[in-house]
C-alpha positions in Angstrom: 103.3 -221.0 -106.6 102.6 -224.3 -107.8 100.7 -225.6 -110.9 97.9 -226.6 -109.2 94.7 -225.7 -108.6 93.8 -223.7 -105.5 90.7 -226.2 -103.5 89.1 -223.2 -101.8 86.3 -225.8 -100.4 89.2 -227.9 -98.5 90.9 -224.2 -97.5 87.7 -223.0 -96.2 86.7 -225.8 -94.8 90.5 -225.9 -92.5 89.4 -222.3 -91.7 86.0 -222.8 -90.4 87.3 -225.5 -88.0 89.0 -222.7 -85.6 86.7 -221.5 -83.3 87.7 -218.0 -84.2 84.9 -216.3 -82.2 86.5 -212.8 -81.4 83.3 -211.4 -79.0 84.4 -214.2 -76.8 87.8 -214.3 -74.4 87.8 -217.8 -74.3 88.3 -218.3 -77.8 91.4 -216.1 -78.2 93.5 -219.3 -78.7 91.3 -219.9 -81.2 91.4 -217.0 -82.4 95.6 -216.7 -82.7 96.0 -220.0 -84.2 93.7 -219.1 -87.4 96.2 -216.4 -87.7 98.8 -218.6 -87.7 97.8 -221.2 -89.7 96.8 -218.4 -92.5 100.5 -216.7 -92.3 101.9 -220.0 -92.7 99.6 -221.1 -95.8 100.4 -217.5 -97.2 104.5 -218.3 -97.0 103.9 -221.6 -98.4 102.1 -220.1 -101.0 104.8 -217.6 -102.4 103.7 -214.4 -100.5 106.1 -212.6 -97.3 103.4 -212.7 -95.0 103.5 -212.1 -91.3 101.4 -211.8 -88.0 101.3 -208.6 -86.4 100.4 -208.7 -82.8 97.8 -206.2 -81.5 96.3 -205.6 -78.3 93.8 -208.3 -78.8 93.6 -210.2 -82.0 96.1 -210.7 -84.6 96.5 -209.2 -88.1 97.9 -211.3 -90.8 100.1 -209.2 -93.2 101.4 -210.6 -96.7 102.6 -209.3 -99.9 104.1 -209.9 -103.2 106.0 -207.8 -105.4 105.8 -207.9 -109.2 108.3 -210.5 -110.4 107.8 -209.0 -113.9 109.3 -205.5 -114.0 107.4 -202.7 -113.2 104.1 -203.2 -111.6 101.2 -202.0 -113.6 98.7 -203.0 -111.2 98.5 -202.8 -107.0 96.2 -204.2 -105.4 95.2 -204.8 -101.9 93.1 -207.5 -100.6 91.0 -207.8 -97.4 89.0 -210.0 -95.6 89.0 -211.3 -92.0 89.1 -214.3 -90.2 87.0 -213.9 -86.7 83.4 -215.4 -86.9 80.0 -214.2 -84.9 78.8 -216.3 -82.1 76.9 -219.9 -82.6 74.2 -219.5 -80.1 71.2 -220.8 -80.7 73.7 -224.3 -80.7 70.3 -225.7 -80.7 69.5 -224.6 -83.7 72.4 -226.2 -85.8 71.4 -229.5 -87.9 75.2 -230.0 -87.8 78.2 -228.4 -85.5 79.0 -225.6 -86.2 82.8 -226.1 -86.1 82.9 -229.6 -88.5 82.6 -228.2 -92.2 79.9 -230.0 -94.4 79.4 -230.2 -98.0 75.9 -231.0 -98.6 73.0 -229.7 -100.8 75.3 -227.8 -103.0 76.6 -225.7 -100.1 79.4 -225.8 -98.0 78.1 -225.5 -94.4 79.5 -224.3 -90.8 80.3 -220.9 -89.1 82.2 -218.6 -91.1 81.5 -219.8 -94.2 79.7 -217.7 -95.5 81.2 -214.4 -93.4 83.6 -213.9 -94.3 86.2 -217.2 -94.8 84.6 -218.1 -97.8 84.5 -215.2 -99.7 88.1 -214.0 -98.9 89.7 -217.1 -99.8 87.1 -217.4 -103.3 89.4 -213.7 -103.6 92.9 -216.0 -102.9 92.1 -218.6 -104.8 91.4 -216.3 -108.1 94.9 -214.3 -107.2 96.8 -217.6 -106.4 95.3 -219.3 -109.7 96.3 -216.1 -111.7 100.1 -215.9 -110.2 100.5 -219.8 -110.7 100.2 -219.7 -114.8 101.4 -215.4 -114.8 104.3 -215.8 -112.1 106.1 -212.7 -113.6 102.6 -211.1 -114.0 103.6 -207.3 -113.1 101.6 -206.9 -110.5 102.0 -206.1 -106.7 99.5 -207.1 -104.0 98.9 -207.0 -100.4 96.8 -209.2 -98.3 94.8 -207.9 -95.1 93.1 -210.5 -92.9 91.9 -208.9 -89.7 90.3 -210.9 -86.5 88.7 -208.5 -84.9 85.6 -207.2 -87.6 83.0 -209.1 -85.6 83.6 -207.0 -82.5 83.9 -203.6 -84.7 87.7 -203.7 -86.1 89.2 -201.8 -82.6 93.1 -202.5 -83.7 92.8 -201.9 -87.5 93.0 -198.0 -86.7 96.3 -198.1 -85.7 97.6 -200.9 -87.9 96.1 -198.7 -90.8 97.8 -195.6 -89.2 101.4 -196.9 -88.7 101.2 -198.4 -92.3 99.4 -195.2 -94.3 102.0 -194.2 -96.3 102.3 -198.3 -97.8 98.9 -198.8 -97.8 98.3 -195.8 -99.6 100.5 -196.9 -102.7 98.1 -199.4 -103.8 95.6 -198.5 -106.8 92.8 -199.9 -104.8 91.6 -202.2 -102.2 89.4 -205.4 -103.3 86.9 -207.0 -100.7 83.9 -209.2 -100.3 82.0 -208.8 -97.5 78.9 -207.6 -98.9 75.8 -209.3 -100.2 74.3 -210.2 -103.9 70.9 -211.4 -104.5 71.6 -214.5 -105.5 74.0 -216.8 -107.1 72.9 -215.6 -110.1 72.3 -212.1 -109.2 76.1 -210.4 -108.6 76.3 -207.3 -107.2 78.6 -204.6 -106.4 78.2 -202.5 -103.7 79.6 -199.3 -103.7 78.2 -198.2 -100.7 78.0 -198.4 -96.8 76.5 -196.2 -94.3 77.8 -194.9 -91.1 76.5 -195.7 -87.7 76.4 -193.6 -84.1 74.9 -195.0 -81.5 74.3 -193.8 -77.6 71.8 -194.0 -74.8 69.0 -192.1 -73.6 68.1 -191.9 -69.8 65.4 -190.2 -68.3 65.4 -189.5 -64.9 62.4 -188.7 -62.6 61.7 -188.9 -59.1 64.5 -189.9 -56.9 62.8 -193.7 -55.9 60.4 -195.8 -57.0 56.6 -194.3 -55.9 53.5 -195.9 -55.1 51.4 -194.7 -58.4 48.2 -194.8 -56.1 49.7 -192.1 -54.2 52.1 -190.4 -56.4 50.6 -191.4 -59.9 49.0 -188.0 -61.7 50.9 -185.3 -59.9 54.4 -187.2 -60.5 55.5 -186.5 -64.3 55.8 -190.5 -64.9 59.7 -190.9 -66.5 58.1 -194.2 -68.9 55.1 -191.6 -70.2 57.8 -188.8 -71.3 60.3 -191.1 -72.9 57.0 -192.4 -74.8 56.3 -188.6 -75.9 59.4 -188.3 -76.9 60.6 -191.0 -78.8 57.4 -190.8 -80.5 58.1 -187.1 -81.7 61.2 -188.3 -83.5 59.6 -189.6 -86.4 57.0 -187.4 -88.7 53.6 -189.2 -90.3 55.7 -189.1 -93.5 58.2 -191.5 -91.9 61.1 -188.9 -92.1 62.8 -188.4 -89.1 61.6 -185.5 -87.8 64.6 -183.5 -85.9 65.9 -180.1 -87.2 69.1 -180.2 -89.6 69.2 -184.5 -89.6 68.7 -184.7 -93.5 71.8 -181.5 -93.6 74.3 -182.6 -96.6 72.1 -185.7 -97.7 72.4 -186.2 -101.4 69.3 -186.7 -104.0 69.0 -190.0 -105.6 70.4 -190.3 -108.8 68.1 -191.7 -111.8 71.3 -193.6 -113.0 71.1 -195.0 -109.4 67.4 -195.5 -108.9 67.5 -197.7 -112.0 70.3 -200.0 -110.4 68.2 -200.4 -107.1 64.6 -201.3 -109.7 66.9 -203.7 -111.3 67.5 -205.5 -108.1 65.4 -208.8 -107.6 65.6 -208.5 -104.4 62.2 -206.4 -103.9 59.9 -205.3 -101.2 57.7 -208.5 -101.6 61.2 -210.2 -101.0 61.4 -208.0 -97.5 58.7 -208.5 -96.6 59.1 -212.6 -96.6 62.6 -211.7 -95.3 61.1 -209.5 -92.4 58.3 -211.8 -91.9 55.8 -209.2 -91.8 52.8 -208.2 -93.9 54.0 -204.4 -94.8 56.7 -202.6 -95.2 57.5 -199.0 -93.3 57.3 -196.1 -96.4 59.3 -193.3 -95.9 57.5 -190.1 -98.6 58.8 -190.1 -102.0 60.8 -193.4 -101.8 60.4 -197.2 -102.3 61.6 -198.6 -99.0 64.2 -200.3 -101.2 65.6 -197.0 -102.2 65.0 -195.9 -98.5 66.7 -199.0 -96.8 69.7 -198.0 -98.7 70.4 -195.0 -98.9 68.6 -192.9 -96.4 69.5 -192.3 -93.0 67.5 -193.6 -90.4 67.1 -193.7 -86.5 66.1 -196.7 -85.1 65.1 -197.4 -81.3 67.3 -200.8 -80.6 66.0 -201.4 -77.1 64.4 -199.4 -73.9 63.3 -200.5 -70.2 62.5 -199.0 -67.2 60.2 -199.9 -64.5 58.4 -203.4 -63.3 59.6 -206.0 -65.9 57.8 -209.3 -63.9 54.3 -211.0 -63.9 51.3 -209.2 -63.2 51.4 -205.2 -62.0 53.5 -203.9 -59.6 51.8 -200.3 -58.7 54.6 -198.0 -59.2 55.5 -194.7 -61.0 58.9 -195.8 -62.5 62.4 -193.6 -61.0 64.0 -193.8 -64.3 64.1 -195.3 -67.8 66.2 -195.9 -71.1 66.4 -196.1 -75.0 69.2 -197.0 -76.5 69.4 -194.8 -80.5 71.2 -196.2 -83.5 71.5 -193.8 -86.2 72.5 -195.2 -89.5 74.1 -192.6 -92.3 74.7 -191.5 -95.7 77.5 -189.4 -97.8 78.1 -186.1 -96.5 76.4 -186.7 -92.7 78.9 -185.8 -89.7 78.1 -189.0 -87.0 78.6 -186.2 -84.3 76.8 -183.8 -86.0 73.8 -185.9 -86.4 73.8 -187.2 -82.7 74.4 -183.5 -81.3 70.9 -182.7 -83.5 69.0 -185.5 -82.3 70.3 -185.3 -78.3 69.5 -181.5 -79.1 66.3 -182.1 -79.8 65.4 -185.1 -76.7 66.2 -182.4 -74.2 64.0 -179.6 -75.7 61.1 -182.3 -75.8 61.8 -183.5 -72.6 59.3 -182.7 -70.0 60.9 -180.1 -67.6 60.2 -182.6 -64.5 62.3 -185.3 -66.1 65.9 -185.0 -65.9 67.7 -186.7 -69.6 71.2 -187.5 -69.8 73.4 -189.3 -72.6 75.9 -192.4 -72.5 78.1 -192.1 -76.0 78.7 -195.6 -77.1 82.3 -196.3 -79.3 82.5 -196.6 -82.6 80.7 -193.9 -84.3 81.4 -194.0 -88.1 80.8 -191.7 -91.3 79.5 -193.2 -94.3 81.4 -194.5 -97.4 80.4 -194.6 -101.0 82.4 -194.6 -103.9 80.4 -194.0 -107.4 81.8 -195.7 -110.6 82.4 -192.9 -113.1 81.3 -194.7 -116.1 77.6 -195.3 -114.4 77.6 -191.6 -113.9 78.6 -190.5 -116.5 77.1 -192.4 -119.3 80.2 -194.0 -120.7 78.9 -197.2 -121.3 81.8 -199.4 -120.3 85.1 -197.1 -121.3 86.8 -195.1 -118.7 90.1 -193.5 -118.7 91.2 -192.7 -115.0 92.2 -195.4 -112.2 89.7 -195.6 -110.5 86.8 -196.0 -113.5 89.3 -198.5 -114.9 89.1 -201.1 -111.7 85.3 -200.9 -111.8 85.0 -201.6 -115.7 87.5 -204.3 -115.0 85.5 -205.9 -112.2 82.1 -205.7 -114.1 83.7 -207.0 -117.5 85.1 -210.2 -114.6 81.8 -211.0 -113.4 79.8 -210.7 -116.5 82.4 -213.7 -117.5 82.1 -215.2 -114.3 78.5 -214.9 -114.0 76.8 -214.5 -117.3 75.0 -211.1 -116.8 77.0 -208.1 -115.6 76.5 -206.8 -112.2 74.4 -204.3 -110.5 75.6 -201.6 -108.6 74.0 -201.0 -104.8 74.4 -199.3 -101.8 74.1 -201.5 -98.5 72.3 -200.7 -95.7 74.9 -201.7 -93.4 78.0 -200.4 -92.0 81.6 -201.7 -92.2 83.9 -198.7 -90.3 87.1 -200.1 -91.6 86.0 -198.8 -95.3 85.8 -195.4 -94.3 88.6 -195.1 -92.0 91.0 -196.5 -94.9 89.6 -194.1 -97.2 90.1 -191.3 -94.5 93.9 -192.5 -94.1 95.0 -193.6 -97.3 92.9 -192.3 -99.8 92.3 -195.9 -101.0 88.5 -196.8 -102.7 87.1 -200.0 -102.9 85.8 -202.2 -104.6 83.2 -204.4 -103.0 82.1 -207.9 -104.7 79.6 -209.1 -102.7 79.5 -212.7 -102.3 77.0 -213.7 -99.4 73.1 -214.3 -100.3 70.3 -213.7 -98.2 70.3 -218.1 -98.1 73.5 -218.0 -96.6 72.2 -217.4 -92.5 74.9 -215.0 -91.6 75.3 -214.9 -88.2 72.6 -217.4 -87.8 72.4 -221.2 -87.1 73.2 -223.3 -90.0 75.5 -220.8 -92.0 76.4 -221.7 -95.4 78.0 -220.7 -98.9 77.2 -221.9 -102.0 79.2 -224.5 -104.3 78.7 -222.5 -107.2 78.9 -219.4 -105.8 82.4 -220.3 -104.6 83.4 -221.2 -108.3 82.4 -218.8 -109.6 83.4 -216.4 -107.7 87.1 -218.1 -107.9 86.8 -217.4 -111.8 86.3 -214.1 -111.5 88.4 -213.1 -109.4 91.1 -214.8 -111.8 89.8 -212.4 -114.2 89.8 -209.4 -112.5 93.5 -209.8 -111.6 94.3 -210.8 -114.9 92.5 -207.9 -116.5 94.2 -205.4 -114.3 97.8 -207.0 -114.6 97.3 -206.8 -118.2 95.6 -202.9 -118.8 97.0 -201.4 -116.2 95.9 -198.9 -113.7 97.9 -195.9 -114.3 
């Protein structure tokens, strides 16, 4: 490690020129020379670090072992290094590829998801090592390529390498949002996600609705009745046992979700719409995190052209996304709600099912001193990585963090807490200005320095207490 300064703006900006775009084939040379390039910054850099070769994108593997005795810290990094798709190109004021510093932002794809905030996480571990070399502290880098397109190699990478993986005190990430720049947040939860389609079949062709249309049970009209049945008036999702094993809402966790900024007024602007969907007896910022839900994501069927075509449809489709919360089964839930399309479905109509990959259980991990009222102390590994995160940030940032779940759903997180027993801990470090997966992607200036800062602190904290 040198004595210099780690320039995460030039780092990022070398990254975001690889068209790392893992949906698409023709960017897997793209795609495996990021890799590269980052295993060979990492050697440079002091760690042992290595590509391992999967059946479609590359994982970049480093480490460093305590130079300073006995570790009293582990910890394992992630990020990854594939980026979503630039279409609209249209859209860009600058290419996407040919990083920009403008406006107080660093701007191009990637940036912001997740290049950025995995390297703001190098920078603070490489600025910490540089002035603590014989810091005793071990740590492992993760840098995937394939998150974009749902992480399909990190379940066997994660499985051949349990047992080391599992001997780190926890893992450290930051692909999760905050506020603002001056709103930090950590997120300490994610929920699952199954998702399949729904087909309903009726007569065997096409039929002339003149002739056919009223004694024909119309496939479109029972698909209709029965999408519409899965939601109550109360905006619950009404199918038997869904809400099994759902937990109440904490008050110590309702006052971290008022405490967010981010309000309803602020979804609605987000949503561009003019009110908000209310599910009974929550805010829908309470609900949007942490309840599940069941979402229609698309449906066709029938004549899809100009004017009217007279016809009572053959078949038709919905495709159902069901997002979780601690203690749901994903199979359990999409057994209760396929249960209940085929006992609503019109006994004219045949319904069938097409599984899609994938299918996740939620993950949440709860910092003991929030729960338990300890204002700041905690005694066991796990409360002593999140009081050493939130004492980081409130250096960093000047106010200490607030603690949310996020509506979305990373798989990985569960799966490595499934296979190692590792938690994490989740800065998030993307805004709701930052466009992810959208044109003109960006990251804040000051986000990034700050960010660098305190994740300096963190890893000087934990080298220093201790995690055992």
């Amino acid at each position: 490690m040198g004595n210099g300064k780690f320039d995460t703006v030039e780092f990022v900006s070398r990254l975001v020129r690889f068209r790392s775009v893992s949906a698409l084939p023709e960017n897997s040379g793209d795609v495996a020379a990021c890799a590269d390039f980052l295993n060979e910054r990492l050697n440079a850099l002091g760690f042992e670090s290595s590509v391992v070769k999967t059946r479609l994108n590359p994982i970049v593997y480093a480490t460093r072992k305590s130079r300073g005795g006995e570790p009293k810290a582990r910890i394992l990094c992630y990020g990854h290094y594939d980026v979503q798709p630039v279409d609209p190109i249209d859209k860009w004021l600058q290419p996407p590829f040919e990083p920009v510093v403008k406006d107080g932002r660093l701007w191009g794809r990637g940036t912001a998801d997740n290049k950025g905030p995995f390297s703001c996480a190098l920078a603070g571990l490489v600025n910490f090592l540089s002035e603590n070399p014989l810091a005793p502290l071990d740590v492992g880098i993760v840098l995937e390529g394939e998150e974009e397109i749902g992480s399909p190699s990190m379940e066997e990478f994660v499985k051949e390498r349990a047992e080391e993986l599992s001997s780190y005190d926890c893992l450290v990430f930051s692909d999760t949002s905050s506020a603002s720049v001056d709103d930090p947040v950590i997120t300490i939860g994610l929920r699952g996600n199954v998702t399949f389609d729904v087909r309903f079949k009726g007569p065997k062709a096409d039929l002339h609705s003149g002739l056919f249309g009223g004694a024909v049970y119309n496939p479109l009209q029972a698909m209709a009745e029965v999408c519409a049945s899965l939601h109550g008036p109360d905006g619950r999702v009404n199918v038997p046992h869904f809400y099994d094993g759902v937990l109440p809402l904490e008050d110590w966790e309702r006052r971290q979700i008022a405490a967010n900024p981010f309000g309803p007024e602020d979804l609605k602007k987000a949503a561009g719409v003019e009110e908000l969907y209310v599910q009974a007896g929550m805010t829908p910022s309470e609900a949007c995190r942490v309840m599940p839900t069941l979402e229609f994501t698309g449906m066709g069927g029938g004549w899809q052209g100009t004017d009217a075509k007279s016809i009572v449809p053959s078949e038709c489709f919905v495709k159902i996304s069901c997002r979780l919360v601690p203690n749901q089964d994903a199979l359990a839930v999409a057994d209760a709600v396929k249960r209940a399309i085929k006992e609503r479905t019109p006994k004219a109509v045949e319904v069938s099912f097409e599984d899609h990959k994938g299918a996740s259980n939620a993950y949440a991990v709860f910092p003991p001193h929030l729960k338990s009222g300890a204002d700041g102390k905690a005694d066991d590994r796990l409360g002593k990585i999140f009081v050493a995160m939130e004492s980081a940030v409130e250096g960093a940032f000047g106010r200490k963090p607030i603690y949310l779940r996020e509506g979305g759903s990373i798989p990985l997180m569960r799966l490595l807490k499934d296979k190692t027993g590792l938690d994490c801990v989740m800065l998030g470090l993307f805004t709701p200005q930052d466009n992810l997966h959208s044109p003109n992607e960006s990251m804040s200036l000051k986000m990034i320095s700050r960010a660098e800062e305190c994740y300096e602190s963190f890893f000087r904290k934990v080298s220093a207490q201790g995690l055992q």
